[in-house]
C-alpha positions, 0 to 999 in steps of 0.5 A: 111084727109083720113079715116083708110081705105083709109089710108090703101088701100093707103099704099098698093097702095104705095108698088105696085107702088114700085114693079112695078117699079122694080120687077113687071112690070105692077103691075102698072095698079092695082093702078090707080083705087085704088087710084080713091077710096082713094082720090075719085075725077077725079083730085086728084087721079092721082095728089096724085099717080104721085109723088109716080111714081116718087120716084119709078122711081128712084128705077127702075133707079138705080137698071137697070141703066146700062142695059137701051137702052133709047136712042133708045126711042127718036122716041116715045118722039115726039107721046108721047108729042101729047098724052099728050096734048091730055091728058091735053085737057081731063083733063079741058073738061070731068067730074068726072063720064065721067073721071072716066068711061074713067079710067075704060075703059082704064084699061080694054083695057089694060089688053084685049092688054095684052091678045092679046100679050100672044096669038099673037106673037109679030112680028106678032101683032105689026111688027118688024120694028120700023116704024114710025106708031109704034111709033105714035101708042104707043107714042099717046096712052101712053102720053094719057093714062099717062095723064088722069090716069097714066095708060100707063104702060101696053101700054108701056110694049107691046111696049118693048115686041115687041122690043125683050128687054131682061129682064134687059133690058126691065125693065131698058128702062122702068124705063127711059122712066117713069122717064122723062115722069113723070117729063114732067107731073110734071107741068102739074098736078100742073098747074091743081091743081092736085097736092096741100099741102094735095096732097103732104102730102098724098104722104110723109105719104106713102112714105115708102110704095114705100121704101119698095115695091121697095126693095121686088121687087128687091129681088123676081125679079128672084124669083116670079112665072110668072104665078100665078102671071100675073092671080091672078094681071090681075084678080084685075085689072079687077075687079077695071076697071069694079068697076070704070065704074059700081059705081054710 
């Protein structure tokens, strides 16, 4: 099984996730290296996370469920399932270090794209249409990038900036999209053998984990300086990109 250490860098993995999922949208991305250094293999790191995404999922549903505009995400799906196969096709081809270095550089792009929104208005970066090259941009890219390391939350969370969602609106569409995105992958992982009985084991042990991040994520969802905390999540995440593609 997994040393005291690992048990406890994944508990904490455990409640990122369910801040992410309905507080702290992008805190995500924090995880995705983590869990490469709790299970330490190419497959069984996204294979142990996806079923802890799912059970968060349902917090950030029910939390926001009634001011989702999921419907207005359907355009995406199609893009979306292309990234996937693409994705699927990855996972049988690359191996562990070649994975692993395209995990690392997958989250460092993503905090550069996050970067680039914060000086670039959006409109101007992304257009305000939703243009079917949006849609196949963003749909390839997180349907990939969910794929091969669950790390699509901050592609996905441009995309609704870029959307003019307001608040409640931006994480309630978010939560749907994940939710039936993490299902479709569901059988996918499984048929790869990502996801086994110890697997599965892990997740039950750190289940409470995700209870309590998404219960603190709701209450400090007005309340966490927005700021400090982008710093402070966008420095980790950087320092775990660099960590995956630097370890020997």
């Amino acid at each position: 099984m997994l040393t005291p250490l690992q048990w406890a860098v994944g508990g904490v993995c455990a409640v990122l996730v369910g801040l992410a999922k309905t507080g702290v949208p992008g805190l995500g991305i924090l995880v995705v290296p983590l869990m490469f250094h709790v299970v330490g293999d190419r497959l069984s790191g996204p294979g142990t996370l996806l079923p802890l995404l799912c059970a968060a999922d349902l917090f950030g549903v029910f939390y926001f469920r009634r001011h989702a505009k999921a419907w207005d995400l359907l355009h995406l799906f199609p893009w979306v399932a292309v990234g996937i196969g693409l994705g699927t096709t990855v996972l049988t081809v690359m191996s562990a270090d070649s994975l692993r270095m395209l995990v690392g550089g997958i989250v460092l792009v993503m905090v550069a794209a996050h970067l680039i929104r914060k000086k670039v208005q959006d409109d101007k970066l992304l257009g305000a249409d939703r243009t079917w090259r949006k849609a196949l941009l963003f749909g390839v890219i997180t349907g990939f990038a969910t794929t091969v390391a669950n790390a699509a939350g901050p592609v996905m969370n441009l995309y609704l900036l870029s959307s003019d969602l307001a608040k409640d609106q931006f994480m309630g569409t978010g939560a749907w999209f994940f939710f039936l995105v993490n299902l479709l992958k569901l059988p996918i992982y499984a048929w790869q053998g990502m996801i086994t009985g110890d697997s599965l084991l892990i997740d039950l042990i750190l289940l409470p984990g995700i209870l309590v991040g998404a219960f603190a994520g709701k209450r400090i969802y007005d309340r966490l300086p927005q700021r400090a905390f982008e710093i402070t999540v966008l420095t980790l995440t950087v320092v775990a990109g660099l960590s995956l593609l630097l370890r020997r």
